[in-house]
C-alpha positions in Angstrom: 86.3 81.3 93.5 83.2 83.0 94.2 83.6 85.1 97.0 80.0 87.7 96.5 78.1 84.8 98.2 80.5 84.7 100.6 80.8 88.3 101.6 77.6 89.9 103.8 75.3 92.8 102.4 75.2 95.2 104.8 74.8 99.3 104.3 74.8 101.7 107.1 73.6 105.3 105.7 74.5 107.4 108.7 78.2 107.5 107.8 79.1 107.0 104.0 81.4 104.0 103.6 83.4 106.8 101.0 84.7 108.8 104.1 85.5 105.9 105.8 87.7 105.0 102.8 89.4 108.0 102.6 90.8 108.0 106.0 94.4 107.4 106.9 94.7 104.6 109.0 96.5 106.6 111.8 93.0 108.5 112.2 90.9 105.4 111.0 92.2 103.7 114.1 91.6 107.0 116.5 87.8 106.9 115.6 87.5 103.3 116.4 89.2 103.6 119.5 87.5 106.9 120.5 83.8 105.6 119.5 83.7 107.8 117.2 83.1 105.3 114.3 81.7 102.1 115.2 83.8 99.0 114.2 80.8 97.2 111.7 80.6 100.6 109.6 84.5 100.2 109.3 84.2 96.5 108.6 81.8 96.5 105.4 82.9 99.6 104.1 86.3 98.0 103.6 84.3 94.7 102.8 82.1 96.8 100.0 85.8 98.2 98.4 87.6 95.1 98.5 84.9 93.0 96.5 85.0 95.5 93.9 88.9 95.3 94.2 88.5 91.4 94.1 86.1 91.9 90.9 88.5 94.0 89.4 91.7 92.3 89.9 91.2 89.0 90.9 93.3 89.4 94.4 91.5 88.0 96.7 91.5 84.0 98.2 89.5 83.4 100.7 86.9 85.6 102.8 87.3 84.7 106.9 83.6 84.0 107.9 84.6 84.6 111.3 86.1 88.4 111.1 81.9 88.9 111.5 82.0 87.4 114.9 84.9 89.4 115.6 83.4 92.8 114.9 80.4 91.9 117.5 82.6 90.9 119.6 84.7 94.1 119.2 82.1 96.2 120.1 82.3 94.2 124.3 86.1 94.8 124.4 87.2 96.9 126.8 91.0 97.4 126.6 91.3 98.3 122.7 94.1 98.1 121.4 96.1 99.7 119.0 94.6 98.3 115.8 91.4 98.2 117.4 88.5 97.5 114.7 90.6 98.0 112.0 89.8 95.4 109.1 93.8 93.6 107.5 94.3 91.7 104.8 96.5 88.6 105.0 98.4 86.9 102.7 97.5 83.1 101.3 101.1 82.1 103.1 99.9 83.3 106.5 98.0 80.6 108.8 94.8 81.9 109.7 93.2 79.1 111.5 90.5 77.4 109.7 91.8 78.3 106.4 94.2 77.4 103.5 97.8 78.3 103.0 97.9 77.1 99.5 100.7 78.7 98.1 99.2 78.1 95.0 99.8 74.6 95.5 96.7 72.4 94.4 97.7 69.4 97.0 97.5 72.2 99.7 93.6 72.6 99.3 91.5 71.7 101.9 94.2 71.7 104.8 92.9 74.2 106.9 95.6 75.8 109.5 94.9 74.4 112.9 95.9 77.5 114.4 96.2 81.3 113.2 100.5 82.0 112.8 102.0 84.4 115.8 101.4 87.4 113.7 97.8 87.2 113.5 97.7 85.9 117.2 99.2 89.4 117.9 97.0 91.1 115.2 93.8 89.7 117.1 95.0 90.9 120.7 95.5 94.4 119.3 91.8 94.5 118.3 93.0 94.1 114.5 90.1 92.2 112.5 91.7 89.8 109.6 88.9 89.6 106.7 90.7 87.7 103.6 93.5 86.1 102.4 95.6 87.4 99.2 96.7 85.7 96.0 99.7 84.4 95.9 102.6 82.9 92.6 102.6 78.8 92.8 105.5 78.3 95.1 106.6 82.1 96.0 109.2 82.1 94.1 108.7 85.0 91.8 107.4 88.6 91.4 104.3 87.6 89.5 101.3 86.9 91.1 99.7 83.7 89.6 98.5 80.0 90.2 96.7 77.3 88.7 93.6 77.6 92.0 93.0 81.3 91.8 94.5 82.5 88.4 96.0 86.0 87.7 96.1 88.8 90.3 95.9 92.0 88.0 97.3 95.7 88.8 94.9 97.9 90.4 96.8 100.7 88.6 96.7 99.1 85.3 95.1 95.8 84.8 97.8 94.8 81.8 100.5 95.4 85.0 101.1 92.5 87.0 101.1 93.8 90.9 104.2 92.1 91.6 105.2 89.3 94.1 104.8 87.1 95.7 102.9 89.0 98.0 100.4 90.4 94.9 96.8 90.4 96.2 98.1 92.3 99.1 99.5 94.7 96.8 96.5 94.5 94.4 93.8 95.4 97.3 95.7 97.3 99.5 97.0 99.4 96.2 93.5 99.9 95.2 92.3 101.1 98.4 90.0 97.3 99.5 92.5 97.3 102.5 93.9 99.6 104.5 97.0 97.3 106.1 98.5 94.2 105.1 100.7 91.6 105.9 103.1 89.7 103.7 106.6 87.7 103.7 109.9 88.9 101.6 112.6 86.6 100.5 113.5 88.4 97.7 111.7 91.1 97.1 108.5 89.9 97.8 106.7 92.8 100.0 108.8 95.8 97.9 107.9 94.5 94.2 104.2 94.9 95.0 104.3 97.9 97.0 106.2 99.6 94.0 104.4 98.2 91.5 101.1 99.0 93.2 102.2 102.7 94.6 101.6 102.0 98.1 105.0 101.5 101.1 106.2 98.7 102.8 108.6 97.6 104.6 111.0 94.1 105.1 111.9 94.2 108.6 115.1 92.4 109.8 114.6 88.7 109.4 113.7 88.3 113.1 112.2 90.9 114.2 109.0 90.1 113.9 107.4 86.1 113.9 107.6 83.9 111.5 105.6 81.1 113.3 103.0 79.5 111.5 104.4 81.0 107.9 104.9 79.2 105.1 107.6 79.4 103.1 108.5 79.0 99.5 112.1 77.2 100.2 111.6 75.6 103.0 114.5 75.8 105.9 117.3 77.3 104.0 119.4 79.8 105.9 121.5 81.6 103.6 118.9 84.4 102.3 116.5 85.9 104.9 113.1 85.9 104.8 111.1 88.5 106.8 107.3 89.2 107.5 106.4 92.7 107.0 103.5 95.4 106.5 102.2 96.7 103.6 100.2 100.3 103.8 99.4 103.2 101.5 101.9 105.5 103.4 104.9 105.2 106.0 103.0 106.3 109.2 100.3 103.5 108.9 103.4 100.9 108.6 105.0 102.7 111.8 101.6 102.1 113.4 101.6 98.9 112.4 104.7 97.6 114.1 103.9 99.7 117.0 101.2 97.1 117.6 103.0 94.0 116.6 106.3 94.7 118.1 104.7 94.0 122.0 104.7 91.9 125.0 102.4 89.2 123.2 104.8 88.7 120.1 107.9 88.2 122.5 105.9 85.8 124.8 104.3 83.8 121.8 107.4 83.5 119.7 110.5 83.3 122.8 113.0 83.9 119.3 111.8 86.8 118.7 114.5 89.7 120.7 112.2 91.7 123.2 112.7 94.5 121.1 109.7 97.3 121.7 109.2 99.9 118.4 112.2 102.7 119.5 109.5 106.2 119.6 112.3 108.3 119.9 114.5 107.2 117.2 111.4 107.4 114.7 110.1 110.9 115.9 114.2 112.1 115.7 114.2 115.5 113.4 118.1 115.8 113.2 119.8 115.7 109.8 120.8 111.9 108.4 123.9 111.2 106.7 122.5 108.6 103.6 124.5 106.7 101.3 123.0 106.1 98.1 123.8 104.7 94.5 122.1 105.3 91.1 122.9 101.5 89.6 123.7 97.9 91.2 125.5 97.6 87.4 123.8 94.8 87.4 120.3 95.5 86.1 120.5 98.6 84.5 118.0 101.3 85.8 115.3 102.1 83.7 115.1 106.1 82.5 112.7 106.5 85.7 114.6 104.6 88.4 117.2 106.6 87.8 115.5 109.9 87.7 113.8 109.0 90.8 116.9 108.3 92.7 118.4 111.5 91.3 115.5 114.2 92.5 114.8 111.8 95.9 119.0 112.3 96.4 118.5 116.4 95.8 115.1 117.0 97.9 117.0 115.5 100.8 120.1 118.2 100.1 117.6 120.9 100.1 115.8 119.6 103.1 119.7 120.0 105.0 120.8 116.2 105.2 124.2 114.8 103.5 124.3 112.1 100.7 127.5 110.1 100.1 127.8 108.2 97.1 128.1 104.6 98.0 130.1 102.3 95.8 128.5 98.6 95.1 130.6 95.9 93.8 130.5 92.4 93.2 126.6 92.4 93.0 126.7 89.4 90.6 128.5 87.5 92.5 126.0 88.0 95.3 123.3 87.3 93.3 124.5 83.9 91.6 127.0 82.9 94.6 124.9 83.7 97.5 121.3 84.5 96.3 120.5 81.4 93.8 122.9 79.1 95.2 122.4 79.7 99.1 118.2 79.0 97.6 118.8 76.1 95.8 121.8 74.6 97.8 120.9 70.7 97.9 120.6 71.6 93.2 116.6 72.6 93.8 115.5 68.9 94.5 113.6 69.9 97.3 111.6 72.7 95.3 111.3 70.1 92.9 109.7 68.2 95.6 107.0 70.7 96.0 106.0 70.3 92.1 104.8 67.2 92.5 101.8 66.2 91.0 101.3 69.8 90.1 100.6 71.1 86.7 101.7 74.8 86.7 105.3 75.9 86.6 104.7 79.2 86.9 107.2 81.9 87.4 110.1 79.8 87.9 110.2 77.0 84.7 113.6 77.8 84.4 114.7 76.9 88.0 112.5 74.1 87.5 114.2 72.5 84.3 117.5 73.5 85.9 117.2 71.3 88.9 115.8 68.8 87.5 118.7 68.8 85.0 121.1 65.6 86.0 124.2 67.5 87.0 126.5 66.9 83.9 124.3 68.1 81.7 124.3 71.5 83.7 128.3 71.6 83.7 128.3 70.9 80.2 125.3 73.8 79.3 127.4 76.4 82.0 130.9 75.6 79.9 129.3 76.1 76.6 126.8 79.2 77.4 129.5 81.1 79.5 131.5 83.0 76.3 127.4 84.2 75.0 125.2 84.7 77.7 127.6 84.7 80.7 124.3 85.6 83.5 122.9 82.0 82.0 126.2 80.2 82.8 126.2 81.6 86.0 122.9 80.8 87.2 123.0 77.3 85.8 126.4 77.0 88.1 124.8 78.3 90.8 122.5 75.5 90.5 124.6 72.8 91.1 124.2 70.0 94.2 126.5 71.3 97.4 127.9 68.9 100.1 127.1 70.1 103.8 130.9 71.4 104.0 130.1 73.5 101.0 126.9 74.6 102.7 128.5 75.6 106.0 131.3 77.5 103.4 128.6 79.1 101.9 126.9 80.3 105.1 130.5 81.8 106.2 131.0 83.4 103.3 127.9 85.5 103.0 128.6 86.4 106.7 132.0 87.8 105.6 130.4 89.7 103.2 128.2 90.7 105.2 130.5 92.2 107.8 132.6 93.2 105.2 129.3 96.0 103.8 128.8 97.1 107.3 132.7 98.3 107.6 131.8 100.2 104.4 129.0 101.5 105.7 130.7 102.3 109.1 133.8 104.0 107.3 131.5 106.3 105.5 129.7 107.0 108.6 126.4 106.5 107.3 122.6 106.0 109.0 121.0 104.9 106.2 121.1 104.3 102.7 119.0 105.6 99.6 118.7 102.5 96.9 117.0 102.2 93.5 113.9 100.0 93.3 113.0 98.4 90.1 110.3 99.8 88.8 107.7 100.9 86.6 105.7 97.3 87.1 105.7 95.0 84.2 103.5 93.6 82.0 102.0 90.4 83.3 104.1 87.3 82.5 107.3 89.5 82.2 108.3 88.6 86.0 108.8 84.9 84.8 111.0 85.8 82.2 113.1 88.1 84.3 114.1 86.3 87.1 117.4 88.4 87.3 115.8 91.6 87.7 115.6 91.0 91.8 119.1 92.1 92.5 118.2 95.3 93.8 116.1 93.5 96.0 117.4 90.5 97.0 121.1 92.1 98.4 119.0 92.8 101.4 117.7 89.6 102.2 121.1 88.1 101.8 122.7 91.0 103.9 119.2 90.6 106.0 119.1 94.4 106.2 115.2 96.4 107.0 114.6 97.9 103.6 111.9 99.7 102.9 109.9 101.4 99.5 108.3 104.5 99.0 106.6 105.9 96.2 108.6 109.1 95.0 107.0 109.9 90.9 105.4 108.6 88.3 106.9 107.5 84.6 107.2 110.2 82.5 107.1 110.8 78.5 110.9 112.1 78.8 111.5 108.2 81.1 109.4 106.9 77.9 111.4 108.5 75.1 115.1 108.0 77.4 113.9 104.0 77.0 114.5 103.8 73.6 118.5 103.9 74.1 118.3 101.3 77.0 120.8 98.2 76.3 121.8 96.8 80.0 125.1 96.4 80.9 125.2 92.5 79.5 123.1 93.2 76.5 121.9 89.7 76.5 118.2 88.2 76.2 117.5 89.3 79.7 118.5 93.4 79.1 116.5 93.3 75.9 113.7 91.4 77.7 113.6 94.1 80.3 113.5 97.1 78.1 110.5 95.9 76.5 109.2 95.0 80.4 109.5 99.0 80.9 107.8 100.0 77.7 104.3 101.8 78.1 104.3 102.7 81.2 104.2 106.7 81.4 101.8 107.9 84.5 103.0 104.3 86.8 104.6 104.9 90.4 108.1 104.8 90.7 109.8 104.0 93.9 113.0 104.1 95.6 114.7 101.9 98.2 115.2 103.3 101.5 117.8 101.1 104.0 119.1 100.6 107.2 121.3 98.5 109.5 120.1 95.4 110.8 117.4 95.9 113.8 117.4 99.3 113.2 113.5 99.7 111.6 112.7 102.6 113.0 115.6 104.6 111.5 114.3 103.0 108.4 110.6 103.8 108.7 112.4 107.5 109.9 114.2 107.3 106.5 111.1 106.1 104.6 108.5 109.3 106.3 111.2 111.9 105.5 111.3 110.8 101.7 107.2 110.7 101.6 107.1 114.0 103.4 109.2 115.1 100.8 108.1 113.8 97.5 104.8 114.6 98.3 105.5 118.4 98.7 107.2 118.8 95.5 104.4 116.6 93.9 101.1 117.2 94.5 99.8 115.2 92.3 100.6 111.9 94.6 
């Protein structure tokens, strides 16, 4: 797509688009609302950066004409709101009226939304000024970022590295500095993977709390693992800002689901010592070298800094995964994702799901009997993928909510706030996501417990991470844990990040969580 015709020459030499870059958005958005710096210098300053970043990395969709007549307009508006002039980036799922929400689907070309989703509603009233849409995986469902339309989004970081999914091109532009705020959606992962992959934050709000009207979503109307809409920034207080803005009066009156809710000031600006859980493995994907490490010196700054950690004991986490994740997805045996394929030519990231549900269902008893004594992950996944009657389905939905209340008491016993998690990490080579579809349990335990989870950037891979990789087996030394060690090969100087959790509805103890590990990590390394 060639998106340089589209985009607007435009230069303004009294204020150098380089400082305008540089600012945080927290004082970006000050200067717009003050006058200080007028919304058009803003506008094609970020427009300049993210055709570079588009150039670069191949992240960007679509370039919305009409942000232009929004920035003259800006300039008339007299209440300003809290995102007032500041340019966001959208991802390809998110109506924007007027445009595509492809995801990556070649039948959804040329069906323009007929009117922009809740969230951007809500953007727009807050004087926020949406200027393209992101790249996308065909169908969501995976942490690649790739389709048959737009092709391969790249890693700003590393352009060998994909930049994670499925929300990629936000991670790709707003990683490389071509946005300063974006939106994207989270099913399994989906905001976190590129946020750590690209070094930036982001956070995966309860399911709820914010609107998914006018979304689209990769399995369409399955209840058993949350999807969320959520922010993606380059640090915690520019996410904080971010909800701020959304979480108001016009979300709650367009979108009457949505709990009334208002962002909680005083349980964000709260200095007094947390009590945080944490855990070094899932022992289900084994931690690389530097997932570890991360969790370890993230676990010891916040001793120093006078809060308590408790270790937190996970079990069962395959049993989540295969029992609630893959099978609460693909509940009617994937027929209806199957659906979606239709008349398409890519597979993608998910060709395995794909040949699984389109397996007849003897064959996939017979291949789970006879795979479970080698590769017992394969047999469970091909299980998992088996057709469910309603009564199953209604089990299903009872069971996760048992488990679900069943975590809380843990977390309740131990008396915890919040929780400090691993996030898998360095990013991977591109392609590797497809291959590794098991890798998401870190990730997806939240979306099935629909907890706000968060990631922050803590340190980079280093030689030692490099060198400790050699010994790395995985705890069911199958295809997948050899896969995966080679996914974390050459990777020394890439962001590592950790998960930081909370309770459900409780985001700003998360985002509290989130600032206090930046704040942090960014004092013991300066080179961040």
């Amino acid at each position: 797509m060639n998106i340089k015709g589209k985009f607007k020459e435009s230069t303004h030499p009294s204020v150098s688009a380089a400082s305008i870059l540089s600012l945080p958005l927290p004082e970006l958005s000050k200067k717009l609302r003050d006058g200080s710096l007028p919304p058009d210098h803003v506008f094609y300053a970020y427009v300049g950066k993210a055709l570079q970043l588009a150039t670069e990395t191949n992240c960007i969709t679509e370039y919305l004409q009409e942000s232009e007549n929004q920035v003259r307009k800006a300039k008339l508006m007299e209440k300003k709101g809290l995102l007032y002039g500041v340019p966001v980036s959208i991802k390809d799922s998110i109506d924007c009226q007027g445009h595509d929400s492809t995801l990556g689907f070649i039948k959804n070309l040329n069906k323009p939304a007929a009117e922009d989703s809740v969230v951007v509603q809500v953007l727009k009233r807050q004087g926020a000024i949406p200027f393209v849409k992101t790249n996308v995986p065909q169908s969501l469902i995976s942490y690649d970022c790739k389709n048959l339309i737009f092709g391969q989004t790249r890693n700003p970081l590393l352009f060998t590295r994909t930049p994670g999914g499925s929300s990629g091109g936000e991670g790709a532009l707003v990683g490389g500095g071509g946005s300063i705020l974006g939106i994207g959606t989270d099913v399994g992962g989906s905001l976190r993977f590129p946020a750590a992959f690209c070094g930036i934050c982001a956070i995966k709000p309860t399911g709820k709390r914010l609107s998914k009207r006018g979304i689209m979503s990769g399995v369409v109307g399955q209840k058993a693992v949350a999807a969320a809409v959520g922010p993606l920034a380059k640090d915690v207080e520019s996410l904080a800002l971010c909800l701020r803005a959304l979480l108001s009066e016009d979300m709650f009156s367009l979108d009457s689901t949505v709990p009334p809710l208002p962002f909680n000031e005083e349980v964000y600006s709260s200095t007094k010592p947390l009590r945080i859980g944490y855990y070094e493995t899932d022992f289900f994907t084994m931690p690389s070298p530097a997932m570890r490490r991360a969790i370890r010196q993230t676990k010891e700054l916040l001793e120093e800094a006078g809060h308590t950690l408790v270790p937190f004991e996970l079990t069962n986490v395959d049993h989540v995964i295969f029992n609630y994740c893959v099978r609460g997805m693909f509940a009617d045996g994937g027929s209806s994702f199957v659906k979606k394929f239709k008349g398409e030519i890519e597979k993608g990231g998910t060709g395995m799901f794909f040949w699984l549900a389109k397996a007849p269902q003897w064959l996939k008893t017979l291949l789970s009997w006879t795979s479970k004594p080698f590769v017992p992950r394969l047999s469970s996944i091909i299980r998992s993928m088996a057709e469910n009657t309603v009564d199953e389905v209604w089990n299903l939905h009872q069971e996760i909510e048992d488990f679900c209340h069943q975590f809380i008491a843990q977390w309740k016993k131990l008396n915890l706030d919040v929780m400090l998690c691993p996030m898998l990490g360095p990013a991977f080579g591109i392609g590797y996501p497809a291959k590794l579809s098991v890798a998401v349990s870190y990730t997806m335990l939240y979306n099935a417990l629909d907890f706000p989870a968060g990631v922050v950037p803590v340190t980079l891979v280093t030689d030692e991470d490099e060198e400790q990789l050699k010994g790395y087996k995985g705890y069911y030394r199958d295809w997948w844990d050899r896969t995966l060690a080679k996914a974390f090969r050459g990777s020394v100087g890439m962001p590592v990040a950790v998960q930081c959790v909370a309770l459900p509805w409780q985001e700003e103890l998360c985002l509290r969580f989130m600032k206090e590990v930046e704040t942090l990590s960014l004092k013991k390394n300066s080179f961040f």
